[in-house]
C-alpha positions as CSV (number, residue, x, y, z in Angstrom):
1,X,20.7,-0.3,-4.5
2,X,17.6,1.1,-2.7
3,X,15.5,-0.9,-0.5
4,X,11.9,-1.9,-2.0
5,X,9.3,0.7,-1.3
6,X,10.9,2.9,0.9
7,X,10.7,6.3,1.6
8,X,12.1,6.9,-2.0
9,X,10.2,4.3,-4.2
10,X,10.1,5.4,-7.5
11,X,11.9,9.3,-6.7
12,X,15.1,8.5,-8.8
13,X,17.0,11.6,-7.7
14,X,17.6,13.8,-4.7
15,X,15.7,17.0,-6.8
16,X,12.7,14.3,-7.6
17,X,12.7,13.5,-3.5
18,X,12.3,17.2,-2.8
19,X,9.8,17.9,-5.2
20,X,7.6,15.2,-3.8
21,X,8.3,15.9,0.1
22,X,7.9,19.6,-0.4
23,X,5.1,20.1,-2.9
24,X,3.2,17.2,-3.2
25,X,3.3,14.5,-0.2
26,X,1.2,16.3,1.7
27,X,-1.6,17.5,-0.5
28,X,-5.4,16.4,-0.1
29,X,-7.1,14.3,-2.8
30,X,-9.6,15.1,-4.8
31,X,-11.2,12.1,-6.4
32,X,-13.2,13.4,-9.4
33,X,-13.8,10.2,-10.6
34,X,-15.0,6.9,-8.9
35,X,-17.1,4.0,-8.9
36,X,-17.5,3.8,-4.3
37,X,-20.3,2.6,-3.5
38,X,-22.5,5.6,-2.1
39,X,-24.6,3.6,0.3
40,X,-21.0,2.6,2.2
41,X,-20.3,5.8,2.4
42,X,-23.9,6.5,3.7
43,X,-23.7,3.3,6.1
44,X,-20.0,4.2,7.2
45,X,-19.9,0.9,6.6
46,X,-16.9,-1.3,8.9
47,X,-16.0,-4.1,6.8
48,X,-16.2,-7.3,7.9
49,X,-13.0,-8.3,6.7
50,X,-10.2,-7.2,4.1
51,X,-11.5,-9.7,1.6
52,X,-15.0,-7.6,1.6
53,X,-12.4,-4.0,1.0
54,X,-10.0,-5.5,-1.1
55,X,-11.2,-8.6,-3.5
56,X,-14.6,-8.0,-3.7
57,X,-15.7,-5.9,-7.0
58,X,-11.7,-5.9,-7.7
59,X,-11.6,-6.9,-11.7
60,X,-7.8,-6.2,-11.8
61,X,-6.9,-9.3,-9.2
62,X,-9.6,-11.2,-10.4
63,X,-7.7,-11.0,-14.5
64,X,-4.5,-11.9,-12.3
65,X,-5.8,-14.7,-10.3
66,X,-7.5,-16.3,-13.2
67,X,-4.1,-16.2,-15.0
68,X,-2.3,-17.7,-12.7
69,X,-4.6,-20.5,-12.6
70,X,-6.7,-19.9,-9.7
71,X,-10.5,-21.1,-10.3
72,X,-13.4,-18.5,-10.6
73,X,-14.9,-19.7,-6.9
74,X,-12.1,-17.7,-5.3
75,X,-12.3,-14.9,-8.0
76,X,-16.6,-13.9,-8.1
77,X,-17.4,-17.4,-6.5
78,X,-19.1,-18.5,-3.3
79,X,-15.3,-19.7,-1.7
80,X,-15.0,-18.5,1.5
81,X,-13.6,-14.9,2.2
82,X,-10.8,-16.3,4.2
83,X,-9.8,-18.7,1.0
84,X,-9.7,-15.8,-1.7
85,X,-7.9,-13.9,0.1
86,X,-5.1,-16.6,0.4
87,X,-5.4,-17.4,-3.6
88,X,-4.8,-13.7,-3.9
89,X,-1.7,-13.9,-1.6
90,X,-0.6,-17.1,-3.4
91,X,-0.8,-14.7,-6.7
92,X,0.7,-11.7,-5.2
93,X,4.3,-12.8,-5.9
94,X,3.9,-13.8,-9.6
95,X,2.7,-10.4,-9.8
96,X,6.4,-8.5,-10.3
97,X,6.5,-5.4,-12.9
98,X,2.7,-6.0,-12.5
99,X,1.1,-2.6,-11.0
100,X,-1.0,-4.9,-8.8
101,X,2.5,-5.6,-6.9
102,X,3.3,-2.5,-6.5
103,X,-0.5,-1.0,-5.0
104,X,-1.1,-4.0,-3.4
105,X,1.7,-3.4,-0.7
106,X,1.1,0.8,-1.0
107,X,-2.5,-0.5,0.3
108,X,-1.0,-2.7,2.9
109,X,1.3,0.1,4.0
110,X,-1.4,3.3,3.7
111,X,-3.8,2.7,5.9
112,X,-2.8,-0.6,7.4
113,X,1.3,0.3,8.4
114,X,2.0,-3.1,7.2
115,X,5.7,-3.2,5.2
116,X,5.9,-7.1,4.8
117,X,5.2,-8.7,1.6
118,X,2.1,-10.6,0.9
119,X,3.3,-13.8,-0.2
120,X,1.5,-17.7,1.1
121,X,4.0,-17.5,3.9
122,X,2.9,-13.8,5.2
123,X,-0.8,-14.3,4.0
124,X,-2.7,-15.9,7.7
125,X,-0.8,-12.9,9.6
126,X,-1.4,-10.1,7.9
127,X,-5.1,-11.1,6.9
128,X,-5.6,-11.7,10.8
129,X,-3.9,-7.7,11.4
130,X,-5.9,-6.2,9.1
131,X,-8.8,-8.1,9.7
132,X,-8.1,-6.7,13.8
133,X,-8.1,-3.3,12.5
134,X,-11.4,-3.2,10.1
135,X,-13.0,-4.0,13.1
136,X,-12.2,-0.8,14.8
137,X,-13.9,2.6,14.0
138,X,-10.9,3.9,12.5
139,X,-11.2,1.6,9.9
140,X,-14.8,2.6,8.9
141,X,-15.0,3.7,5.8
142,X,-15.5,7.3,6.2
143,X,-12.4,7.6,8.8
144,X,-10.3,5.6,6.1
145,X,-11.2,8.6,3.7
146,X,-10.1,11.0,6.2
147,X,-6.8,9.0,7.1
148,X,-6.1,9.3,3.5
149,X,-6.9,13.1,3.6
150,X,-9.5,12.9,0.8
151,X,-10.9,16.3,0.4
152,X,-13.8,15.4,-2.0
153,X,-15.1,12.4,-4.1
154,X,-17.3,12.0,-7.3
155,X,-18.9,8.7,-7.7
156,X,-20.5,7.5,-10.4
157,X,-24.4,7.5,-10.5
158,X,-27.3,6.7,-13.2
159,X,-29.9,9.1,-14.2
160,X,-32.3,6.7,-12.8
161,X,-30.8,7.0,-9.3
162,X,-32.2,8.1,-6.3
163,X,-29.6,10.0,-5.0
164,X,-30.5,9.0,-1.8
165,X,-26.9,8.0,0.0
166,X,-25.5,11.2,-1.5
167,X,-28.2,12.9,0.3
168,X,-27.7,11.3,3.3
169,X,-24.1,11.7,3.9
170,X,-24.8,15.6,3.2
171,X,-27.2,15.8,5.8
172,X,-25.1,13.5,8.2
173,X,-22.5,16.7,8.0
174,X,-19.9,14.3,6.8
175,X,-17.1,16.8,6.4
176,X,-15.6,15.2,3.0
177,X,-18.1,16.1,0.0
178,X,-19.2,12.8,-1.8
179,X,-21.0,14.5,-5.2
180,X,-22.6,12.7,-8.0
181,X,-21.5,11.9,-11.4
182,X,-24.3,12.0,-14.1
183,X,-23.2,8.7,-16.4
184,X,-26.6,8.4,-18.5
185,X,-25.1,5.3,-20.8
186,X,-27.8,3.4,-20.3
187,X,-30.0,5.8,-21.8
188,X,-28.2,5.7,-25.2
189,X,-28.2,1.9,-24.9
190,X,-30.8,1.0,-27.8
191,X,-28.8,-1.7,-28.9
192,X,-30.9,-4.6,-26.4
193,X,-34.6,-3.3,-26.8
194,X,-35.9,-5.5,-24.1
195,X,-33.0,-3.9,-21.6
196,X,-33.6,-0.9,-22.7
197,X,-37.0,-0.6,-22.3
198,X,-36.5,-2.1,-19.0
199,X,-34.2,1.2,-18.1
200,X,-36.4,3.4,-19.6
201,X,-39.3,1.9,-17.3
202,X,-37.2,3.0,-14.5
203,X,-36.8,6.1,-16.1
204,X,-40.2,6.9,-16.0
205,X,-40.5,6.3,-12.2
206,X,-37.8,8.2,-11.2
207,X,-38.9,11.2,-13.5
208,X,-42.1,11.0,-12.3
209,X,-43.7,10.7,-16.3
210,X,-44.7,8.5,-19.3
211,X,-42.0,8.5,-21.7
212,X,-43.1,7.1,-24.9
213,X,-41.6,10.2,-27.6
214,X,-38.2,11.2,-27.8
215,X,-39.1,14.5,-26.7
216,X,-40.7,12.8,-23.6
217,X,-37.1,11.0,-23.3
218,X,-35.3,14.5,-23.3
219,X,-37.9,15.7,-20.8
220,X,-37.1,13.0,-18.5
221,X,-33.5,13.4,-18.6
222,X,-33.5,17.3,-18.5
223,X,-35.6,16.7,-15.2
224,X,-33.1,14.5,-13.7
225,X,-29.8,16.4,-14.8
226,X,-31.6,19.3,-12.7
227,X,-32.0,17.4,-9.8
228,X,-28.6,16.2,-10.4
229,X,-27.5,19.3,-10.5
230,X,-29.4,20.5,-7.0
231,X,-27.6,18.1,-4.9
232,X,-24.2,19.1,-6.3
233,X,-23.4,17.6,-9.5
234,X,-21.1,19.4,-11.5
235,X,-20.1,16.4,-13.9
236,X,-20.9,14.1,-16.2
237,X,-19.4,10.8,-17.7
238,X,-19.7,8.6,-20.7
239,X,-18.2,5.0,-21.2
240,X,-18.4,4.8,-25.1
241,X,-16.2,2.6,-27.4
242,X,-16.2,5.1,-29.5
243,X,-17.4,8.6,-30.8
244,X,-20.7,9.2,-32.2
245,X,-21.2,11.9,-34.9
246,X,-23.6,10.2,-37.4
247,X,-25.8,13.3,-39.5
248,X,-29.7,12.8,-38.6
249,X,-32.9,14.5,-39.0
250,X,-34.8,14.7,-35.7
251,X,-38.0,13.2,-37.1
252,X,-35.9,9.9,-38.1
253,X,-35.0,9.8,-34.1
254,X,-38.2,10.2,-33.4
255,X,-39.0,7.8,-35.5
256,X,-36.4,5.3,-34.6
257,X,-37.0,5.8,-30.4
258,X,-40.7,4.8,-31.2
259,X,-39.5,1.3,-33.0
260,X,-37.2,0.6,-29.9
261,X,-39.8,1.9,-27.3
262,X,-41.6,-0.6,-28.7
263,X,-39.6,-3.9,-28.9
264,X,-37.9,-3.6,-32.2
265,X,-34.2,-4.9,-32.8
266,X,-32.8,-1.2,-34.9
267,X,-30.1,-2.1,-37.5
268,X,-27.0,-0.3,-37.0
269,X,-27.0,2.2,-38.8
270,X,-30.6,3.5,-37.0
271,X,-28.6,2.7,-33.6
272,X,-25.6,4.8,-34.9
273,X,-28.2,7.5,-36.1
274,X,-29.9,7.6,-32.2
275,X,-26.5,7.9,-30.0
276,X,-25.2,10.5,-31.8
277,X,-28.9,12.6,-31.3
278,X,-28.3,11.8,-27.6
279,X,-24.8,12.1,-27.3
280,X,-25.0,15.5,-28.6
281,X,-28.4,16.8,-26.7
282,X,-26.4,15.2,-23.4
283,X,-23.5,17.8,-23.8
284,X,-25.8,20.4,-24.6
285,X,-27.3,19.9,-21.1
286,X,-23.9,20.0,-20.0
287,X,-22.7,23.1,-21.1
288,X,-25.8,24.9,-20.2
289,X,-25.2,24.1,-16.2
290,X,-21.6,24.8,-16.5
291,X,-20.6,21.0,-16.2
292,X,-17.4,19.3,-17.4
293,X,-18.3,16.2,-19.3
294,X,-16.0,13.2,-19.2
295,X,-15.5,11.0,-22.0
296,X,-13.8,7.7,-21.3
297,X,-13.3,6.3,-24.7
298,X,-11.9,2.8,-26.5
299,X,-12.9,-0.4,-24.6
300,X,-13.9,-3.8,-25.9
301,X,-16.0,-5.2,-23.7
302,X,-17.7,-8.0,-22.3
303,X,-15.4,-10.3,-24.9
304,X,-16.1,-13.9,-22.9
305,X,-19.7,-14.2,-23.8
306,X,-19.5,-17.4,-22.1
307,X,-18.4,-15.6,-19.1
308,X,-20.9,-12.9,-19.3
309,X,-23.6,-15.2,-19.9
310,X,-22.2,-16.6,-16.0
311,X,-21.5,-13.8,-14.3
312,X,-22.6,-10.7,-16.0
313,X,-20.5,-7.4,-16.7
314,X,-17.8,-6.0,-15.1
315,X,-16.2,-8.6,-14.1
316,X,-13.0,-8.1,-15.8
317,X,-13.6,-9.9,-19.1
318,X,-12.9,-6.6,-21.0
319,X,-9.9,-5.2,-23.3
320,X,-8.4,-2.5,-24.9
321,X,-10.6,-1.4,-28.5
322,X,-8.7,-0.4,-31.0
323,X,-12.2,1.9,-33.0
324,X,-11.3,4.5,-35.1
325,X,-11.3,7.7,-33.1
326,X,-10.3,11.1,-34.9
327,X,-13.2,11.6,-37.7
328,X,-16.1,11.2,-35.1
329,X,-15.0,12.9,-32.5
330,X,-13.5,16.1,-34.8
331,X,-17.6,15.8,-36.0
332,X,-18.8,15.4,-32.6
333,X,-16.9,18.8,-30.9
334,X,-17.0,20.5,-34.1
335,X,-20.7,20.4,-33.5
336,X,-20.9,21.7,-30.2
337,X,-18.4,24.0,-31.0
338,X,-20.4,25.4,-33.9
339,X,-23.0,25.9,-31.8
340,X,-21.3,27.3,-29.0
341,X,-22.1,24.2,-26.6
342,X,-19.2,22.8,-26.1
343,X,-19.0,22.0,-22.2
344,X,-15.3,21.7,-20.4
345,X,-14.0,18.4,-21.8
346,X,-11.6,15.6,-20.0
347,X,-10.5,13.0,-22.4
348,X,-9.5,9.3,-21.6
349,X,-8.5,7.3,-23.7
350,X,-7.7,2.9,-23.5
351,X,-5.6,2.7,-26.5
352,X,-2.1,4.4,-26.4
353,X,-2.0,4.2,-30.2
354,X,-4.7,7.2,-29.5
355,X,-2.6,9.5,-27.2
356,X,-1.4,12.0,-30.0
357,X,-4.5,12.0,-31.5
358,X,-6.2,12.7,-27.9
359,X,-4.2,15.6,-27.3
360,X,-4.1,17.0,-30.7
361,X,-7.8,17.0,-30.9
362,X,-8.6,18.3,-27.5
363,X,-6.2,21.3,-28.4
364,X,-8.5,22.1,-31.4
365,X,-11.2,23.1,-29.6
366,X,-9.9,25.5,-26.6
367,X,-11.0,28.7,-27.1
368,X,-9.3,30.6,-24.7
369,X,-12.6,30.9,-22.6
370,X,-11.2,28.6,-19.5
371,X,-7.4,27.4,-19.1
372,X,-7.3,23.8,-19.7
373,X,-10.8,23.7,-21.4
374,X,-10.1,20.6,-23.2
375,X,-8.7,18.1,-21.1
376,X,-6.3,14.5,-22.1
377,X,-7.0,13.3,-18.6
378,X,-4.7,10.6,-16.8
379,X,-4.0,7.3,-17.5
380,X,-7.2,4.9,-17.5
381,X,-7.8,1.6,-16.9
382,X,-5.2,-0.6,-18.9
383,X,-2.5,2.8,-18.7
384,X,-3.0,3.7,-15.4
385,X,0.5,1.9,-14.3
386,X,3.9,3.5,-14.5
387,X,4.3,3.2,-18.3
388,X,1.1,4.6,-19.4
389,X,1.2,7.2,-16.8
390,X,4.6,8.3,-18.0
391,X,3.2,8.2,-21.4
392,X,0.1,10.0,-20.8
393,X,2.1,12.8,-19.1
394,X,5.1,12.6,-22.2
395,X,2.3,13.3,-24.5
396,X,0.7,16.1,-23.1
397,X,3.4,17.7,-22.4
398,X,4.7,17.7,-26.1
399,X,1.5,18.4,-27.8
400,X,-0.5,20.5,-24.9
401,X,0.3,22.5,-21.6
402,X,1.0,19.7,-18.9
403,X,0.8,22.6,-16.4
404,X,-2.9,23.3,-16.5
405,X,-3.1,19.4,-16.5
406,X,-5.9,17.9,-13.8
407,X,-4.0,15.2,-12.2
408,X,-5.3,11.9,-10.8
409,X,-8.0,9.9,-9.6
410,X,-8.6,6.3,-8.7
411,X,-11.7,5.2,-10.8
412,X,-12.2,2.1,-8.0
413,X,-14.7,0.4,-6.2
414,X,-12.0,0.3,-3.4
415,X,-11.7,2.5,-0.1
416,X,-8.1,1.2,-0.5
417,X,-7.2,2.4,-3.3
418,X,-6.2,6.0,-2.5
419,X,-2.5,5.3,-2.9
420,X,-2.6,5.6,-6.5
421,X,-3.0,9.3,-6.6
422,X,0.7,9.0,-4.1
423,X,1.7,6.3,-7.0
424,X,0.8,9.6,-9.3
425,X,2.7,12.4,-7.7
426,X,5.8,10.0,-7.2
427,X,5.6,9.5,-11.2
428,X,5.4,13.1,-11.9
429,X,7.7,14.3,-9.6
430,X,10.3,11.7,-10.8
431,X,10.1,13.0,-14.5
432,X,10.4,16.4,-13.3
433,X,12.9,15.8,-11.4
434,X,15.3,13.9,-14.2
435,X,14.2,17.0,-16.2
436,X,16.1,19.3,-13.9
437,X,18.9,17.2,-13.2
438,X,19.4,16.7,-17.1
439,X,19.5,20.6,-17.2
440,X,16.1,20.1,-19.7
441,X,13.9,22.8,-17.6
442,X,15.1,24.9,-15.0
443,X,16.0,24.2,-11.4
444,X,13.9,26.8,-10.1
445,X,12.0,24.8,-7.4
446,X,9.2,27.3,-6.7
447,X,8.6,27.2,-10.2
448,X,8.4,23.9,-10.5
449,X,7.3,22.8,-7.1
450,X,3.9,25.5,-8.1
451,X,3.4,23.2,-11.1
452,X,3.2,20.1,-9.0
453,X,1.1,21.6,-6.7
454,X,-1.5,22.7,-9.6
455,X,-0.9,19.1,-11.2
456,X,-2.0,16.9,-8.2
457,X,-4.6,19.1,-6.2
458,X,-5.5,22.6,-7.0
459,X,-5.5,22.5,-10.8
460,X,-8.9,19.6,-10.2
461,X,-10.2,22.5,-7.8
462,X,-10.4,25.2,-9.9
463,X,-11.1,23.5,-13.1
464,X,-14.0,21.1,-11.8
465,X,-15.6,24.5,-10.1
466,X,-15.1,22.6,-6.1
467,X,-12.9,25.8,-4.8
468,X,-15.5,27.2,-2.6
């Protein structure tokens, strides 16, 4: 029987321990997708305790505290910080085959060295250790990033955005690279006319122009995907529930971005009609700067409108969708494809029903122009735990080539959460390793051991364009 996260945790086999001691252990991370905050990377912020780097902002704990019964004052309530992190601990335990068990003590160990268990019993002790250590420069958040031998991060950033903790931490020298990510969902978000017209007010500022036509919207957006671009932006993201692919003329989105410019509620066909115009001019931009253009695809969300109505978005009140996915999005790349416009491509997808169709799409549309053009990129959300991870990685490699696959990232708010891409390459190298001890691929470790490699760091590298 082996001992609970040890050395070993989750490496099945002696051929799964050397392929993750000798090839991937070690490796750097490359983020490419995250939601840290850039003005704590900016601030180097030292946090005040580890309920400020750990709870707060932390949906995942907050869906498993609230199911185990624990009120919403020590989930996104006023308790003190002291309290929620002791409902958290008191949770912890009911937590088994949970993920959550399983990062929460990687966390505890990586920075923090700390190998008890985080039960009510444990709880005053090791929130009064860590607590002791955030306080110490170490701890800050830019030497946490280089404890954890982060190479480069993208966050996520709105067209509207200044830009101006991105800049900072460039001109502060900060060796790791912290890059934007363009994620211009609000613009396409005609469905609230009074919010949207609030966004596009913002717009306007930050674009330095009236925008009152669609072609004064495009403008806008083509002047901020430049700027963008200058301080090192090389991709974008979209959060959509599903594909867009709707035929339209461009005088009737013309005609339908002057109704919501000015206060009309569109029907939904109209609605349909206008994100697919932008969705499609969006990935035009992309392509033409080289970008790669995310897609993260399937979630229902906001479903407690009660909740929402509280405490807003985000605040883990959301699900898996379960939209229909193949049609639009064959019509959506077919487009850019026809037109030759069709930017690099990562693909993530909420509902597992969706993998083979992920895959199987995505391999329609590489060209041969870049290895691994189109992308079924790791498992998100809901699936990035052991099962969808293994699934994810089972599908690819039936239906695509899981060698020129991009690996990992931790799409958090959390400066703690860089043990997932370990939680990753102990996954991979598990399956790989079972493959060679059932004799199913060969036991050929440089050959295999150069596929990890590519799979967890220099595959992302190359691919994303970061290898100078």
């Amino acid at each position: 029987m082996k001992n609970f996260m040890d050395d070993s945790f989750m490496l099945q086999n002696k051929t799964a321990e050397q392929l993750y001691n000798d090839y991937a252990r070690d490796l750097p991370i490359i983020d490419y997708h995250c939601h840290l905050p850039p003005e704590e990377v900016a601030a180097d912020r030292q946090f005040e305790n580890m309920t400020k780097i750990w709870l707060d902002g932390d949906h995942y704990k907050w869906r498993a505290m609230r199911a185990n019964g624990i009120p919403e004052e020590y989930c996104t309530g006023s308790a003190p910080d002291r309290d929620k992190f002791m409902k958290w601990a008191e949770t912890v335990p009911l937590t088994l085959r949970n993920p959550l068990y399983h990062w929460t003590h990687m966390e505890l160990q990586r920075p923090f060295g700390i190998k008890e268990l985080l039960n009510p019993a444990t709880a005053a002790d090791i929130y009064e250790r860590c607590n002791e250590m955030l306080a110490t420069p170490e701890f800050s958040a830019r030497n946490i990033m280089r404890t954890m031998k982060v190479e480069l991060v993208c966050t996520t950033d709105d067209p509207a955005d200044s830009l101006e903790h991105h800049i900072k931490t460039a001109n502060d020298g900060f060796e790791i690279r912290v890059l934007p990510t363009w994620r211009p969902d609000k613009a396409m978000a005609a469905d609230d006319p009074a919010a949207y017209n609030a966004y596009i007010d913002k717009l306007e500022e930050a674009a330095g122009m009236s925008v009152t036509r669609f072609d004064e919207l495009m403008t806008a957006l083509r002047k901020r995907h430049d700027f963008f671009h200058e301080q090192g932006c090389r991709l974008s993201d979209h959060g959509l529930d599903r594909f867009y692919a709707e035929d339209y003329t461009y005088s009737e989105v013309r005609e339908i971005f002057a109704s919501v410019r000015s206060g009309k509620q569109l029907p939904a066909d109209k609605i349909w009609k206008f994100k697919s115009a932008m969705l499609f001019h969006l990935a035009v931009m992309d392509h033409e700067k080289g970008w790669t253009q995310q897609f993260h695809v399937g979630a229902l969300r906001n479903n407690s409108t009660r909740m929402f109505r509280e405490i807003g978005a985000d605040k883990g009140f959301d699900s898996i969708g379960d939209f229909e996915m193949a049609l639009p999005m064959s019509r959506f790349f077919g487009r850019l494809d026809m037109e030759g416009k069709l930017a690099k491509t990562i693909l993530y997808n909420l509902n597992p029903r969706d993998n083979e169709v992920m895959v199987t799409m995505a391999g329609n549309f590489n060209d041969g122009s870049v290895p691994g053009k189109m992308q079924f990129g790791s498992g998100w959300w809901f699936l990035d735990q052991k099962d969808g991870m293994e699934r994810q990685l089972n599908t690819l490699s039936n239906m695509g080539l899981l060698s020129r696959f991009v690996g990992m990232l931790t799409d958090s708010r959390s400066f703690l959460s860089y043990p997932r891409h370990d939680y990753f390459r102990r996954i991979l190298c598990n399956m790989l390793g079972r493959d060679i001890e059932n004799g199913e691929i060969p036991a050929n470790m440089d050959l295999v051991g150069s596929m990890v490699r590519n799979i967890c760091y220099h595959n992302a590298k190359n691919y994303l364009g970061f290898g100078g």
